[in-house]
mmCIF file of the N, C-alpha and C atoms, coordinates in Angstrom:
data_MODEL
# 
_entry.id   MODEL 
# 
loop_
_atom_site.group_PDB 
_atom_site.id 
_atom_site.type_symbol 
_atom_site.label_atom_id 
_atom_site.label_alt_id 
_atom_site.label_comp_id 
_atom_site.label_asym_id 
_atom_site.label_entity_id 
_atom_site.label_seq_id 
_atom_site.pdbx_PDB_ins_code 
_atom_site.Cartn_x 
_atom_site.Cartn_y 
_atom_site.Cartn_z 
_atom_site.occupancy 
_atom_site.B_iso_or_equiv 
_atom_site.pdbx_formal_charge 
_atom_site.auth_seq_id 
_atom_site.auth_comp_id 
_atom_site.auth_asym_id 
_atom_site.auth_atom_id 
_atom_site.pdbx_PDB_model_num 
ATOM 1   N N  . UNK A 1 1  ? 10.196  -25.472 22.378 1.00 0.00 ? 1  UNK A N  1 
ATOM 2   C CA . UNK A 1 1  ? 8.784   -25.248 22.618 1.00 0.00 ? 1  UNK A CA 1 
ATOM 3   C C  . UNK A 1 1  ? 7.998   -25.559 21.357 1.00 0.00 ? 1  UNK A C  1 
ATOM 4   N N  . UNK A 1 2  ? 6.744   -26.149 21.262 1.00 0.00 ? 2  UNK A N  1 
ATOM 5   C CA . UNK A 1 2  ? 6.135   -26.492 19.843 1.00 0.00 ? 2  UNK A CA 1 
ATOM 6   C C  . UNK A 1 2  ? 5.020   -25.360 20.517 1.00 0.00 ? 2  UNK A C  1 
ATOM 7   N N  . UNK A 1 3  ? 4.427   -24.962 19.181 1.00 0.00 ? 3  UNK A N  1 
ATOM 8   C CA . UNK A 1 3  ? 3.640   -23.964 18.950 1.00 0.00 ? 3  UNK A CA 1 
ATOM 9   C C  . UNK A 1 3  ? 2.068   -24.428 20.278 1.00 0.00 ? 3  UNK A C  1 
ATOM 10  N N  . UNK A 1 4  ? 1.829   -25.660 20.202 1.00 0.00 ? 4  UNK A N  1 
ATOM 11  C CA . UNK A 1 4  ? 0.777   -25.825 20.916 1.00 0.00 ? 4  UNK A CA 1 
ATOM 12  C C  . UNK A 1 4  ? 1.120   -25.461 22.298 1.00 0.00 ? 4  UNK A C  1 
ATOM 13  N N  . UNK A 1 5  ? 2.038   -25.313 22.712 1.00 0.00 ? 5  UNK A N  1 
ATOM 14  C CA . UNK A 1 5  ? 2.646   -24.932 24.186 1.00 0.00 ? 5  UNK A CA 1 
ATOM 15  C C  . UNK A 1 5  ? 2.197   -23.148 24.372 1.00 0.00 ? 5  UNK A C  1 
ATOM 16  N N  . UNK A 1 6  ? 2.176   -22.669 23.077 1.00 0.00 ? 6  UNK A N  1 
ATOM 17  C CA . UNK A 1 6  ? 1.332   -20.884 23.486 1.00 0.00 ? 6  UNK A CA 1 
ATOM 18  C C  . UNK A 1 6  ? 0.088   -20.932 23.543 1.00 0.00 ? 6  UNK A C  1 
ATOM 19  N N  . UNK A 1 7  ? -0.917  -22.128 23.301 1.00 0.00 ? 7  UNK A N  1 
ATOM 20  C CA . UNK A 1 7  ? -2.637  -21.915 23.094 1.00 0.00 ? 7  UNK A CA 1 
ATOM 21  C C  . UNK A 1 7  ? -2.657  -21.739 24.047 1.00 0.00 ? 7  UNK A C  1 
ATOM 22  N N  . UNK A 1 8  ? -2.208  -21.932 25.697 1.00 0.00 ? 8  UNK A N  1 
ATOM 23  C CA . UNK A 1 8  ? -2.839  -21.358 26.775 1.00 0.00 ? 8  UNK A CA 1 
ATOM 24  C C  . UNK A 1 8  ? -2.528  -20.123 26.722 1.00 0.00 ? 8  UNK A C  1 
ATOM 25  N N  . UNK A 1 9  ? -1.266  -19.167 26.585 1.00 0.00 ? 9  UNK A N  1 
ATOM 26  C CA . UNK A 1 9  ? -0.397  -18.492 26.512 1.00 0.00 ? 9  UNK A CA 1 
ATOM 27  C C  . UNK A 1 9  ? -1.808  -17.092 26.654 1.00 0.00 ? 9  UNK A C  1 
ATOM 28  N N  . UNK A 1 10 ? -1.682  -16.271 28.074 1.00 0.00 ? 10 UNK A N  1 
ATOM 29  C CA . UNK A 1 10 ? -2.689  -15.115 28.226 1.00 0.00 ? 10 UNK A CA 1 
ATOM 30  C C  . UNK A 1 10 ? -3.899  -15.564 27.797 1.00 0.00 ? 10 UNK A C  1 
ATOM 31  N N  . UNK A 1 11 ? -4.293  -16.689 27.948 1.00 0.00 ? 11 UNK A N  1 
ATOM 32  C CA . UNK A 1 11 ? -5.786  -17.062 27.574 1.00 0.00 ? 11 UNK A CA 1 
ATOM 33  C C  . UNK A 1 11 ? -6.123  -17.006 26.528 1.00 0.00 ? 11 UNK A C  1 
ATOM 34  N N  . UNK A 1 12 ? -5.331  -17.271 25.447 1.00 0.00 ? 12 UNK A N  1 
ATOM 35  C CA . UNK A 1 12 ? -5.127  -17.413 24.405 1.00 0.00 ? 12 UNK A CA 1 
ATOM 36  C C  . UNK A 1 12 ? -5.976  -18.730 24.090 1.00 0.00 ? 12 UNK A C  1 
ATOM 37  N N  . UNK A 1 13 ? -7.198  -19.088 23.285 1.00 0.00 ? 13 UNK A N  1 
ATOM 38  C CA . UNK A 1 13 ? -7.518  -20.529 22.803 1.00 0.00 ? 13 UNK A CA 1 
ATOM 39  C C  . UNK A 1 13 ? -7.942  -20.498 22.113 1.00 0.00 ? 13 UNK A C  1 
ATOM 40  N N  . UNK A 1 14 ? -8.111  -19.294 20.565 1.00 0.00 ? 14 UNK A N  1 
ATOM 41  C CA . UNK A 1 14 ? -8.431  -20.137 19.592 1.00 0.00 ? 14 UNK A CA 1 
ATOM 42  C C  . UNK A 1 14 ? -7.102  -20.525 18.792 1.00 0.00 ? 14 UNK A C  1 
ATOM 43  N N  . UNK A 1 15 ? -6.921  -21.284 17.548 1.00 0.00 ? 15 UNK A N  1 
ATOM 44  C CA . UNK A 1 15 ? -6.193  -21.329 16.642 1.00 0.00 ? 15 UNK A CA 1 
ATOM 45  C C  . UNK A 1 15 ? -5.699  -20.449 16.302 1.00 0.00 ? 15 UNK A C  1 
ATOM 46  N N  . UNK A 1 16 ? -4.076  -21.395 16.270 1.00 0.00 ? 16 UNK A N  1 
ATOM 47  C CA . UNK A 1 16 ? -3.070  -20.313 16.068 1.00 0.00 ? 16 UNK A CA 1 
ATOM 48  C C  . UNK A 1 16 ? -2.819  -20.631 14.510 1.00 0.00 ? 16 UNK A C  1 
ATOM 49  N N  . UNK A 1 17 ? -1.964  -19.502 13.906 1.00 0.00 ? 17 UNK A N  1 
ATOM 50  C CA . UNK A 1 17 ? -1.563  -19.983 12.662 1.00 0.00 ? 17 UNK A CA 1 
ATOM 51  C C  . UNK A 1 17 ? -0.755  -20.828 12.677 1.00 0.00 ? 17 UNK A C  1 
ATOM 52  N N  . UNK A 1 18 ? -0.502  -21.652 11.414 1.00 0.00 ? 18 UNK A N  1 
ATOM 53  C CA . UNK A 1 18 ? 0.755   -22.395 11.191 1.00 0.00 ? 18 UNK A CA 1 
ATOM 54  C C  . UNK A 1 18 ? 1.691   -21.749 10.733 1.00 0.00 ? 18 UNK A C  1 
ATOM 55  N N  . UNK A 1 19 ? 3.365   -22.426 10.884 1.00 0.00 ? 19 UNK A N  1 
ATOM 56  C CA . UNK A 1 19 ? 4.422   -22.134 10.777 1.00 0.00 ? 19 UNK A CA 1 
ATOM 57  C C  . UNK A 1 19 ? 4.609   -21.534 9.198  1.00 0.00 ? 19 UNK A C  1 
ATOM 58  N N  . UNK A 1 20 ? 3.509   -22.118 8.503  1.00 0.00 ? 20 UNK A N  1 
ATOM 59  C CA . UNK A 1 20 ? 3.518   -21.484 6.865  1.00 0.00 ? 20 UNK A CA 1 
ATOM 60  C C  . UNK A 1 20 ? 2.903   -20.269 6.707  1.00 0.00 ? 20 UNK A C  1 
ATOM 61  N N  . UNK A 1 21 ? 2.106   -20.050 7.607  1.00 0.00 ? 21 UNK A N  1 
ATOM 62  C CA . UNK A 1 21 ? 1.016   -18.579 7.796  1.00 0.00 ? 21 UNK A CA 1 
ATOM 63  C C  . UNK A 1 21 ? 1.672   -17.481 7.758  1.00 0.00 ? 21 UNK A C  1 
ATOM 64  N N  . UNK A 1 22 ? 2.299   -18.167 9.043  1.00 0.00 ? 22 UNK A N  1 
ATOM 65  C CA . UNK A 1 22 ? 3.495   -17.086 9.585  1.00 0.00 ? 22 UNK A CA 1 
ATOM 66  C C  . UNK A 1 22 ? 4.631   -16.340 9.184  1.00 0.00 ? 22 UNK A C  1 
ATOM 67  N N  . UNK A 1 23 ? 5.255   -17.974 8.375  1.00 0.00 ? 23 UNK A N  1 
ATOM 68  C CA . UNK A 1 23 ? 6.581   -17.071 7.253  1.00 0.00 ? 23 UNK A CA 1 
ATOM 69  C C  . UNK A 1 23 ? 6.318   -16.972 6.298  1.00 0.00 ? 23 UNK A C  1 
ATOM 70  N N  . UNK A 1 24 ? 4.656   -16.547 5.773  1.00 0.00 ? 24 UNK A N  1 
ATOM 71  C CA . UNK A 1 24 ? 4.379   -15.584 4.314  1.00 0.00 ? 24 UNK A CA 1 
ATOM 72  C C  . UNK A 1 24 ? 4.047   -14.369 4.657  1.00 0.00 ? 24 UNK A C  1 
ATOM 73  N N  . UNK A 1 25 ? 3.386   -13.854 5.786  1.00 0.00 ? 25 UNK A N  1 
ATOM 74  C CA . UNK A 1 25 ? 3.573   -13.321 6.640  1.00 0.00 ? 25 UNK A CA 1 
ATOM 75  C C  . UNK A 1 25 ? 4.759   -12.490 6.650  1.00 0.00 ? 25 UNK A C  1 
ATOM 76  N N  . UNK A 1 26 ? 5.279   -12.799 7.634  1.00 0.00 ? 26 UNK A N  1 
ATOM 77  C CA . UNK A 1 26 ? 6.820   -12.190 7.607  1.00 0.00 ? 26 UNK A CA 1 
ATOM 78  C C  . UNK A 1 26 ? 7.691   -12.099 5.890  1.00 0.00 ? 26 UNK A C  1 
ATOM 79  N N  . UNK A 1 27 ? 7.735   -12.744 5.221  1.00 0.00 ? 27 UNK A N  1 
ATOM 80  C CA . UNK A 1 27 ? 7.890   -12.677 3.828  1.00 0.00 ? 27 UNK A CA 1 
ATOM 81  C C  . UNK A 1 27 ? 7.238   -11.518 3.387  1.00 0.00 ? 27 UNK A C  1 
ATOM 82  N N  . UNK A 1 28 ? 6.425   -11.328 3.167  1.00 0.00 ? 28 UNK A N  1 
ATOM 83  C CA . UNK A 1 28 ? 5.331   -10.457 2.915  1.00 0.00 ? 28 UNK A CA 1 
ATOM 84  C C  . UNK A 1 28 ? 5.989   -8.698  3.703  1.00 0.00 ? 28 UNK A C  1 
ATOM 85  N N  . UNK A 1 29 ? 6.422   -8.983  4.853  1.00 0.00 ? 29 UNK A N  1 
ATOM 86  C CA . UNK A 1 29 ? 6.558   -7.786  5.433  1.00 0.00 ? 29 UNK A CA 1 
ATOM 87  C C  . UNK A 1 29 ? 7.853   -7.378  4.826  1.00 0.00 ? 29 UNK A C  1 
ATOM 88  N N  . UNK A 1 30 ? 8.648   -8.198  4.676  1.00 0.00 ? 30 UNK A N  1 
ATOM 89  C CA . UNK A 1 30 ? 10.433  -8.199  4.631  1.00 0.00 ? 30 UNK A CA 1 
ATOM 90  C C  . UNK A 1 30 ? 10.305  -7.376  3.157  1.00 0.00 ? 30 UNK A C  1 
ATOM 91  N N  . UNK A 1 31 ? 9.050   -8.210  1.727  1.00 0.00 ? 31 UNK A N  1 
ATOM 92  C CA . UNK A 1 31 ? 9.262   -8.030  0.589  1.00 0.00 ? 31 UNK A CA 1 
ATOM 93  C C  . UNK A 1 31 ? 8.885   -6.662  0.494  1.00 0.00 ? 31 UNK A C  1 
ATOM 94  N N  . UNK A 1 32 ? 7.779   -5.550  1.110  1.00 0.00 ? 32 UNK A N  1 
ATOM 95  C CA . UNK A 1 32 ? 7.444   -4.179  1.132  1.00 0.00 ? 32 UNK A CA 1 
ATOM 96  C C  . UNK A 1 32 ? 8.184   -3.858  2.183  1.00 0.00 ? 32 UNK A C  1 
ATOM 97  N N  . UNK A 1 33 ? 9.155   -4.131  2.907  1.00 0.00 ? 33 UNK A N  1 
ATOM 98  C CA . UNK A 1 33 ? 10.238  -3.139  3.794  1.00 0.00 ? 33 UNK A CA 1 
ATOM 99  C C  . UNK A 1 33 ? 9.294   -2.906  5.055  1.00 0.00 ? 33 UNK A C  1 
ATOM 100 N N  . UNK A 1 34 ? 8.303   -3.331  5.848  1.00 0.00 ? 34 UNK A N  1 
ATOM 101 C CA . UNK A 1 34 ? 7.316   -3.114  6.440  1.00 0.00 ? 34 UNK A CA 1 
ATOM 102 C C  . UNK A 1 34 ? 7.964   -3.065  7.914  1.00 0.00 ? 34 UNK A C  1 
ATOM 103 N N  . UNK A 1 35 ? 8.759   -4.542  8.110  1.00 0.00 ? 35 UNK A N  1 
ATOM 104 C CA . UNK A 1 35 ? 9.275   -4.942  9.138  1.00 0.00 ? 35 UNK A CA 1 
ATOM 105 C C  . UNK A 1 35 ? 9.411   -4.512  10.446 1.00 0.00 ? 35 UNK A C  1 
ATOM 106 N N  . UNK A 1 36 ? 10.885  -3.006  10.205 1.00 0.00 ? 36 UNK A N  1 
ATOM 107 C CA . UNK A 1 36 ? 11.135  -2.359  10.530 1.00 0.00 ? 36 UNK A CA 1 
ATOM 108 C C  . UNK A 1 36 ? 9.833   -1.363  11.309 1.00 0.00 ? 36 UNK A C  1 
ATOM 109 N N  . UNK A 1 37 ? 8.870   -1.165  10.342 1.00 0.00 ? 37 UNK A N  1 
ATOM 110 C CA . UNK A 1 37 ? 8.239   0.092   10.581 1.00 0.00 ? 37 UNK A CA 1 
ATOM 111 C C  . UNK A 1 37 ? 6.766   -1.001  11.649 1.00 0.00 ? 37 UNK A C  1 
ATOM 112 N N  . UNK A 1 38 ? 6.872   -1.678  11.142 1.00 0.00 ? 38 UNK A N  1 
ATOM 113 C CA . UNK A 1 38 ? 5.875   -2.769  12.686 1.00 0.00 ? 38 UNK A CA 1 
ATOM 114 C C  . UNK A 1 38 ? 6.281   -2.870  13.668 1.00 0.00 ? 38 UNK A C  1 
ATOM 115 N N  . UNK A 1 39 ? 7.264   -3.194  13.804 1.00 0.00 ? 39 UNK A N  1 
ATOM 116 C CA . UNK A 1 39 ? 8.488   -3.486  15.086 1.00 0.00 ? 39 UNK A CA 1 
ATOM 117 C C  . UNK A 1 39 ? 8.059   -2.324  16.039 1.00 0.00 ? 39 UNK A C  1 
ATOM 118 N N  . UNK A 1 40 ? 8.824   -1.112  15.317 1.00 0.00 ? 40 UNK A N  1 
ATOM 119 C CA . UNK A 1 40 ? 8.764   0.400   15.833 1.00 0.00 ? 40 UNK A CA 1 
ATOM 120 C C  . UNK A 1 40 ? 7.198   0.697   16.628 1.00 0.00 ? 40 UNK A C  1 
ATOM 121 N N  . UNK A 1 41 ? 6.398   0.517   15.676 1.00 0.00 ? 41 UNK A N  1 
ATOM 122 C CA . UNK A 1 41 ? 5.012   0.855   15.958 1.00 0.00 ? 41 UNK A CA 1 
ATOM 123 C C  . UNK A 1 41 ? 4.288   -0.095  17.427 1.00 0.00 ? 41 UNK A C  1 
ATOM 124 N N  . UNK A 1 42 ? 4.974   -1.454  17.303 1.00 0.00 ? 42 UNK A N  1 
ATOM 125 C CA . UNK A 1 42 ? 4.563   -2.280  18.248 1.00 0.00 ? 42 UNK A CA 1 
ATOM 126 C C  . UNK A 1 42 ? 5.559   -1.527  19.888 1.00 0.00 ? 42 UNK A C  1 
ATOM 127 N N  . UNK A 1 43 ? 7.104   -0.945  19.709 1.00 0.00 ? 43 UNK A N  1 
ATOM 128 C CA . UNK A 1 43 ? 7.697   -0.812  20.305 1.00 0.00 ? 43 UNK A CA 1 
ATOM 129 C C  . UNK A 1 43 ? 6.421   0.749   20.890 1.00 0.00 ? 43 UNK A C  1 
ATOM 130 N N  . UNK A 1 44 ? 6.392   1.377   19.876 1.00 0.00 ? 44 UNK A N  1 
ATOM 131 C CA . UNK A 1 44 ? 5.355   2.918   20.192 1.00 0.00 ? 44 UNK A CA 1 
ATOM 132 C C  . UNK A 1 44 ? 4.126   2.266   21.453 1.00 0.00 ? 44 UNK A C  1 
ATOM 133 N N  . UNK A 1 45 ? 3.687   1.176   20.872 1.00 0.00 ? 45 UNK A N  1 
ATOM 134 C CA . UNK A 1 45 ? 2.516   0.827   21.434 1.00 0.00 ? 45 UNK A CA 1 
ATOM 135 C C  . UNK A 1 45 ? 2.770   0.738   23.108 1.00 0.00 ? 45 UNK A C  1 
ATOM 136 N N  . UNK A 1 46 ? 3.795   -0.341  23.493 1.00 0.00 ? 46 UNK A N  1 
ATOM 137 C CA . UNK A 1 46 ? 4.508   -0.612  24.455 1.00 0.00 ? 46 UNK A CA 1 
ATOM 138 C C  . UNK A 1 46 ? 5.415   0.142   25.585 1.00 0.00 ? 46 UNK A C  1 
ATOM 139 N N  . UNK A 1 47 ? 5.405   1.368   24.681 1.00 0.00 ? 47 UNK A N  1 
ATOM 140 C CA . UNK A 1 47 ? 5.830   2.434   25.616 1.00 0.00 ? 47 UNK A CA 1 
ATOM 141 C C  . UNK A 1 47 ? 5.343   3.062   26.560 1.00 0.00 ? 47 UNK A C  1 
ATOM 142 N N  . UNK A 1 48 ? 6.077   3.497   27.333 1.00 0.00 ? 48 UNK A N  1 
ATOM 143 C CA . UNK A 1 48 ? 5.117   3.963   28.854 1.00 0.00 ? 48 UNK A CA 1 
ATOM 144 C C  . UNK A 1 48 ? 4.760   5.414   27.993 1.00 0.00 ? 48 UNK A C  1 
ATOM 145 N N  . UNK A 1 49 ? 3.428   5.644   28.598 1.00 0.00 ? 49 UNK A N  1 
ATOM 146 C CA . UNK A 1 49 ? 2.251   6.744   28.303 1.00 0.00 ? 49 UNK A CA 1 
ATOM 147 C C  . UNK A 1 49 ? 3.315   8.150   27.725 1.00 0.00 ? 49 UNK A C  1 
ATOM 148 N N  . UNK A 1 50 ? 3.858   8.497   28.579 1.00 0.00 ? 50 UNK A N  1 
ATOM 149 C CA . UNK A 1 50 ? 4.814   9.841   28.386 1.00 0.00 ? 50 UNK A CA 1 
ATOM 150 C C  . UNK A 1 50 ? 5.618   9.515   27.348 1.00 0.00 ? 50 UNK A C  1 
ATOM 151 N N  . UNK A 1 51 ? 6.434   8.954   26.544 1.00 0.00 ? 51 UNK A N  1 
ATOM 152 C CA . UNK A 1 51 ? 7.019   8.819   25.873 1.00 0.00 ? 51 UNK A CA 1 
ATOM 153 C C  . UNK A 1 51 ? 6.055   8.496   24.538 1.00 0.00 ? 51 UNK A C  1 
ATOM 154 N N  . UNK A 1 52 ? 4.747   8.015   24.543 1.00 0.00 ? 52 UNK A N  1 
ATOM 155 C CA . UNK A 1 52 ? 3.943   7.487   23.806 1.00 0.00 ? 52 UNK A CA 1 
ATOM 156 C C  . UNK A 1 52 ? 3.981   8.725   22.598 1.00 0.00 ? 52 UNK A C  1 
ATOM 157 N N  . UNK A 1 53 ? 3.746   9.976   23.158 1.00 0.00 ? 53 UNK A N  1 
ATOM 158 C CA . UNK A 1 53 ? 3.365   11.604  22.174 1.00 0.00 ? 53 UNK A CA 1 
ATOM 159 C C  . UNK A 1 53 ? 4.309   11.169  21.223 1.00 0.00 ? 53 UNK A C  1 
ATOM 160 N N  . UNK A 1 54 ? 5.286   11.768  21.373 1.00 0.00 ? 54 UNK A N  1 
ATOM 161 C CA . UNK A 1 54 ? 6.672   12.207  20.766 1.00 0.00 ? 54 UNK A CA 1 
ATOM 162 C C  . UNK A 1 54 ? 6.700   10.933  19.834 1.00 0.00 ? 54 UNK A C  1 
ATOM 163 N N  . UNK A 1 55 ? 7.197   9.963   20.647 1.00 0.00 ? 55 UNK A N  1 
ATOM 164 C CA . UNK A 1 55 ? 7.429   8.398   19.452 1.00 0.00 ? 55 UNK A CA 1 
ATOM 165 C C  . UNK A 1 55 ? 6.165   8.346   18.225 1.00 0.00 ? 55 UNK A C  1 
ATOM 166 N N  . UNK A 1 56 ? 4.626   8.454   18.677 1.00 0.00 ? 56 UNK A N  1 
ATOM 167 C CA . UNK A 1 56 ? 3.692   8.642   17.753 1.00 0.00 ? 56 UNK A CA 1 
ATOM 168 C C  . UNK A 1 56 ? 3.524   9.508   16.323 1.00 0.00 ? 56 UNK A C  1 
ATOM 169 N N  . UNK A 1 57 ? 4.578   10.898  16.989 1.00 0.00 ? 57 UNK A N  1 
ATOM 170 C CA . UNK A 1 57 ? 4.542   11.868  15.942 1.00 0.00 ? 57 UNK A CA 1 
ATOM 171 C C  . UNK A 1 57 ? 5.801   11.862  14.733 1.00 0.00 ? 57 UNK A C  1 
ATOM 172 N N  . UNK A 1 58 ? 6.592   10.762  15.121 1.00 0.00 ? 58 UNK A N  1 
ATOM 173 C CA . UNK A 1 58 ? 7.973   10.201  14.835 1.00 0.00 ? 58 UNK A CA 1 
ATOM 174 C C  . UNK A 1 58 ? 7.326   9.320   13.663 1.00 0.00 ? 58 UNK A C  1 
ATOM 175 N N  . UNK A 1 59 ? 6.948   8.626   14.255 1.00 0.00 ? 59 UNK A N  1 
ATOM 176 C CA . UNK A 1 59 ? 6.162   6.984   13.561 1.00 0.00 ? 59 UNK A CA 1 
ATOM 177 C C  . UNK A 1 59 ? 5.282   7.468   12.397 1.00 0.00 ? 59 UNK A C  1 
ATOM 178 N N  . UNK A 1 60 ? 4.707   8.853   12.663 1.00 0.00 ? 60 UNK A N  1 
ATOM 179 C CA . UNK A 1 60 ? 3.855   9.091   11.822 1.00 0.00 ? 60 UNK A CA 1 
ATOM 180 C C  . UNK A 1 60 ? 4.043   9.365   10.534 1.00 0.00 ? 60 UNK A C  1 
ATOM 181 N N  . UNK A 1 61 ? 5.589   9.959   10.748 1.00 0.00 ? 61 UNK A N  1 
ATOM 182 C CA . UNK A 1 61 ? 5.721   10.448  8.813  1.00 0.00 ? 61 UNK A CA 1 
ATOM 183 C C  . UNK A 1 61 ? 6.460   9.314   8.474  1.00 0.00 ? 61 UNK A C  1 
ATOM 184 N N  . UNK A 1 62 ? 6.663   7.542   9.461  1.00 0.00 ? 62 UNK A N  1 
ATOM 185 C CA . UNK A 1 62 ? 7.163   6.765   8.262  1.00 0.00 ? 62 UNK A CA 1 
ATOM 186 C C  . UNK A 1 62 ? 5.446   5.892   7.711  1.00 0.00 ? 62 UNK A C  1 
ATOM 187 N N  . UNK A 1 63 ? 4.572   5.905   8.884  1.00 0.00 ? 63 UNK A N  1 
ATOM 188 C CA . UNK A 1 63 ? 3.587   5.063   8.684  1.00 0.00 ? 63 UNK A CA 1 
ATOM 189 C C  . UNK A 1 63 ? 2.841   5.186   7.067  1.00 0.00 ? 63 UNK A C  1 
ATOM 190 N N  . UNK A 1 64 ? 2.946   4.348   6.365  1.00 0.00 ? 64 UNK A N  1 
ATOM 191 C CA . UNK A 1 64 ? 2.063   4.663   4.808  1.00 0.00 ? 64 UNK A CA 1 
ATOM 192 C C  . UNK A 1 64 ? 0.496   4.698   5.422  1.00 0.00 ? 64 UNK A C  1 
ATOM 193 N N  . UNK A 1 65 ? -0.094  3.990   6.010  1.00 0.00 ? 65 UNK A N  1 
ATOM 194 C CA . UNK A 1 65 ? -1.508  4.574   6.462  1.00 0.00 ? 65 UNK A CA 1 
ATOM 195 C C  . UNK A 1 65 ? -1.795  4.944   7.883  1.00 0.00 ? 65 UNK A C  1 
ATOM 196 N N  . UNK A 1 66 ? -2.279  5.925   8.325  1.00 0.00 ? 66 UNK A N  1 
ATOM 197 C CA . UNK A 1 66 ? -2.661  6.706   9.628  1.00 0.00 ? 66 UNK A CA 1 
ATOM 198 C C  . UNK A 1 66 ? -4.441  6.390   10.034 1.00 0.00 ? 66 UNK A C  1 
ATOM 199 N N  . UNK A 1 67 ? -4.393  5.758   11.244 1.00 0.00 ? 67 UNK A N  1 
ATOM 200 C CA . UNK A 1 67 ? -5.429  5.437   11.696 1.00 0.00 ? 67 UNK A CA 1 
ATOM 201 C C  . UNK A 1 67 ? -5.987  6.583   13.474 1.00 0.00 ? 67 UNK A C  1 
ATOM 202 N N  . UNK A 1 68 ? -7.312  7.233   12.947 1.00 0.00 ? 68 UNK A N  1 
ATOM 203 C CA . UNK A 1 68 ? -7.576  7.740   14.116 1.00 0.00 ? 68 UNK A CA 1 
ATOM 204 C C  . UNK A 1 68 ? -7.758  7.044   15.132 1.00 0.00 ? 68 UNK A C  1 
ATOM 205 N N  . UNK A 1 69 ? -7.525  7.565   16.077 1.00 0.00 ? 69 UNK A N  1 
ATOM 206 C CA . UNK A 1 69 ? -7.474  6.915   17.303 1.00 0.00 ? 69 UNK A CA 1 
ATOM 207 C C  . UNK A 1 69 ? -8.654  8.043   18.345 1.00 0.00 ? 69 UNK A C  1 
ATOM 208 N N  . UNK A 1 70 ? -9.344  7.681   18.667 1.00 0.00 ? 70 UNK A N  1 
ATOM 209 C CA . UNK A 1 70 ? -10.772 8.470   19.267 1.00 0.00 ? 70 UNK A CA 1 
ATOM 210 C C  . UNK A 1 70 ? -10.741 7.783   21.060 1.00 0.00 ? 70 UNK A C  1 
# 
């Protein structure tokens, strides 16, 4: 698949990053240990509603910054 094959991707159309964006990016996450703790947080996000509490309050004492959520 080349990257231009996701611009439709969920109505997706502006510019995407390039392949260099991306792995400084990921570089960037790997070099502060971040990785892990994005993954998790994206996995938190993705979770069905009931499970959402518990995983949130989990996530919370690794997250270095806490954002309200209103």
């Amino acid at each position: 698949m080349t990257p231009s094959s996701f611009s439709g991707f969920c109505g997706v159309t502006d510019a995407l990053p390039d392949e260099t964006t991306i792995l400084n990016f990921r570089h960037l996450l790997e070099q502060h240990e971040l990785t892990a703790i994005l993954l998790e947080a994206i996995n938190v996000y993705l979770a069905p509603a009931a499970d959402n509490e518990q995983k949130q309050e989990e996530l919370g004492d690794k997250m270095p910054l806490k954002k309200e959520v209103s």
